[in-house]
N, C-alpha and C positions, 0 to 999 in steps of 0.2 A: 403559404400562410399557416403559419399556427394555430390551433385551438388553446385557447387556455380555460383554464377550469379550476375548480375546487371538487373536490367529490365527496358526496354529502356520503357516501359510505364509510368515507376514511374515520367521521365524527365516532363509527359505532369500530371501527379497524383500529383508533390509536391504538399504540399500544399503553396500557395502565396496569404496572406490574409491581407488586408487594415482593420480595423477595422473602423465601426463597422458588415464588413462582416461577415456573419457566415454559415459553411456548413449547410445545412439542414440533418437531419436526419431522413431522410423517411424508412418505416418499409415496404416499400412494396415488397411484393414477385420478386426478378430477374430470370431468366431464370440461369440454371448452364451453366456455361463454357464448351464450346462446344470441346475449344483447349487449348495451351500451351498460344498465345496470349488472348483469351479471359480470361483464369485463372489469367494473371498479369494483366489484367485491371481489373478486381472484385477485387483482393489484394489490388489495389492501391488505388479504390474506397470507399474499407472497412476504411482504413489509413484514407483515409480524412476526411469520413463522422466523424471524431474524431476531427478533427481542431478545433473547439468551444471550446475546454477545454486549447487548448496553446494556445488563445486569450486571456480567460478571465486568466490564469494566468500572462502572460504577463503583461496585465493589471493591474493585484494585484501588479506585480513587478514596473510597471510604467515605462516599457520600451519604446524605440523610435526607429525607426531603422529598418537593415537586420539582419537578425540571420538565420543560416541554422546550422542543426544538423543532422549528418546522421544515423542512426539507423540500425544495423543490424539482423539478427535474421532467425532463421530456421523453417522450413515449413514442418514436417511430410504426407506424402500420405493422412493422413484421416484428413488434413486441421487443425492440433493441433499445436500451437506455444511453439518453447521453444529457449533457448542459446540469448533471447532481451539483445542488449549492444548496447553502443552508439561506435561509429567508430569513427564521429569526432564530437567532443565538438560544443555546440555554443558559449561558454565561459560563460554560464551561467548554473551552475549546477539544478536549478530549472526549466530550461526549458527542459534539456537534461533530468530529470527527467519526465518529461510528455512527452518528444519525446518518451521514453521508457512506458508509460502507453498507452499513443498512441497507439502503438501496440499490449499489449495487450490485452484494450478493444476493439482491432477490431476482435480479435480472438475468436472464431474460423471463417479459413478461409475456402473457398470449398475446397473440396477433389478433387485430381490431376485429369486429364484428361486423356484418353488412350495413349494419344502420349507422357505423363512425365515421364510413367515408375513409377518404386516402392523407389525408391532412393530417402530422403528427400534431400530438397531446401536450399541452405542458399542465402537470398535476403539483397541486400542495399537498402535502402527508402531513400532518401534526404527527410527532413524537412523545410522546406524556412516560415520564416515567415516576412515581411514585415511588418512594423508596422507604425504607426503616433500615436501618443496622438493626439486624438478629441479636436480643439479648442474650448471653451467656452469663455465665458465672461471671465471668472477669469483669461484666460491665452492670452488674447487678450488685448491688450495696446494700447491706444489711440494716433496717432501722437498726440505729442506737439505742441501747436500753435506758430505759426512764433512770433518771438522776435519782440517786436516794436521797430523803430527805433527814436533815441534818435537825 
């Protein structure tokens, strides 16, 4: 039997990314997860430290805007991922595409904690990405100078 859940961590984990933000992906050692709450914030942590890659596609897209896409997917005891699907669309199939790599390359996740029992997870992740196009020169327009008058 499966657990399913939503993880009230993921709410403060989405990612909400203004470009040209980007998560840092530090390789340093964390402590395991001690509980049930500390196991969903390392889940949620692993997700984000992935955002750099739905930015820079976004960007390839030339997108502007909110897009959230929710991600589902299950968590085996020994931290293995499998059943990655998107839940709900961002209505862009190339994003929901990397919401789903997202996930994978954040896996593998830690192995369950004593208080989760042997019964694999299945988690929602909301994906939020907030975006602007970077103004430049090119995309920056000069007011027109006042008309003279005649």
């Amino acid at each position: 039997m499966t657990t399913r859940f939503i993880l009230a961590a993921f709410a403060a984990a989405a990612i909400s990314l203004s470009p040209p933000a980007f998560a840092q992906d530090t390789k340093s050692q964390r402590p395991a997860p001690s509980d049930k709450k500390d196991w969903s914030q390392a889940v949620g942590a692993k997700i984000k430290r992935q955002s750099a890659l739905a930015v820079m596609k976004a960007r390839e897209l030339g997108l502007d805007g909110d897009f959230q896409a929710s991600v589902g997917f299950t968590i085996s005891p020994d931290g293995k991922v499998s059943d990655i699907r998107i839940v709900t669309s961002s209505g862009h199939p190339e994003l929901d595409a990397v919401a789903i790599d997202m996930a994978n390359r954040a896996a593998p996740f830690p192995t369950f904690t004593p208080d989760m029992g042997d019964e694999p997870v299945s988690l929602l992740a909301p994906i939020i990405l907030k975006l602007k196009k970077p103004e430049t020169a090119d995309t920056l327009s000069e007011p027109a100078p006042p008309a003279a008058a005649e």
